[in-house]
C-alpha positions in Angstrom: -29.4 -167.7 -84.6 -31.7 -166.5 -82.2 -32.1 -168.5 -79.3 -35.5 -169.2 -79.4 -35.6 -170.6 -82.9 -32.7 -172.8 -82.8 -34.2 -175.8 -82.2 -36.0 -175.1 -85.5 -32.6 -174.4 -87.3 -31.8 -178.1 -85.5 -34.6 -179.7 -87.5 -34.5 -178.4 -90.8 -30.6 -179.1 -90.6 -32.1 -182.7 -89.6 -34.6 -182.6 -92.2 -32.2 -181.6 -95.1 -29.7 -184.1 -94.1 -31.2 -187.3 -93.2 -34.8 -186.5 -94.1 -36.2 -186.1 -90.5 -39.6 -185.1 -90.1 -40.9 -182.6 -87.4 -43.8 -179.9 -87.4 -41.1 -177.6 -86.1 -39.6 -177.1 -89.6 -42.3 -175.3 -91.5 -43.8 -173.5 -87.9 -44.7 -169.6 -88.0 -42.0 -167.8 -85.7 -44.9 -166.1 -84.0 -46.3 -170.0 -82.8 -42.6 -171.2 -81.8 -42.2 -170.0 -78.2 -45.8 -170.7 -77.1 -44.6 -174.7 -78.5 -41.6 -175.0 -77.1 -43.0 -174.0 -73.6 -45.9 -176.3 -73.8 -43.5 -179.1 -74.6 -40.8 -178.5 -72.0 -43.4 -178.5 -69.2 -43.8 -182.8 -70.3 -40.1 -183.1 -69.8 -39.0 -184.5 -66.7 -35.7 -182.2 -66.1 -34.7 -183.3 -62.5 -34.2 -187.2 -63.7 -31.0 -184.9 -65.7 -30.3 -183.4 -62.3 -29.6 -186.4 -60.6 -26.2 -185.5 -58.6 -27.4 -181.4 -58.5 -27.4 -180.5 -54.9 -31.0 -178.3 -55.5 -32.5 -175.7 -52.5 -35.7 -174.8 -52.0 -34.9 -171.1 -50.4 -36.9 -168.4 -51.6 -34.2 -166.3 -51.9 -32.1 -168.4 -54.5 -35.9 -168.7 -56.2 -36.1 -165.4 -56.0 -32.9 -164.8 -57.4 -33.2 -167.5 -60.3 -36.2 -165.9 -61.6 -34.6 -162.3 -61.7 -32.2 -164.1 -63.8 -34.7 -165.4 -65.9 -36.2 -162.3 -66.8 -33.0 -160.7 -67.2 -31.8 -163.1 -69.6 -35.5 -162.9 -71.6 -34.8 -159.2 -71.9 -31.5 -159.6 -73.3 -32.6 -162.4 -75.8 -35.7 -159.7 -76.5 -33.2 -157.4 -77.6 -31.3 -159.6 -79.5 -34.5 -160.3 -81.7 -35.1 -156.9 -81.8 -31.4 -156.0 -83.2 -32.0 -159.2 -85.6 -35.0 -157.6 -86.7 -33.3 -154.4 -87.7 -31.0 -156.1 -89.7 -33.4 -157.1 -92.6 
């Protein structure tokens, strides 16, 4: 399961077991990223980081966001060798 899409796998497991309804379970793979980052932006993540000691340096920013893209390569070529599969 890619890690992108599992929140879809989440819902259609919902779906089939206890009938939950979501327009995640029938959405094009293609739309699913550009959702799911238009829906996190409404959630209010630093209420969850209540006892989180957090830093405003630039150079753990920095550092945070090279992580970032490193991990969106990875999980690029992970969809990639998915994609090979089939």
């Amino acid at each position: 399961m890619s890690a992108t899409y599992w929140p879809q796998e989440v819902a259609r497991y919902l779906h089939e077991i206890f009938g939950f309804e979501h327009e995640l379970i029938d959405m094009e793979q293609s739309r699913m990223e550009n959702y799911l980052r238009e829906k996190l932006t409404s959630v209010p993540l630093e209420s969850f980081l209540v006892n989180v000691p957090l830093s405003n340096s630039s150079e753990e920013i920095q550092q945070m966001s090279l992580l970032v893209e490193e991990n969106e390569s990875i999980e690029g070529e992970m969809v990639q060798d998915d994609e090979d599969d089939f």
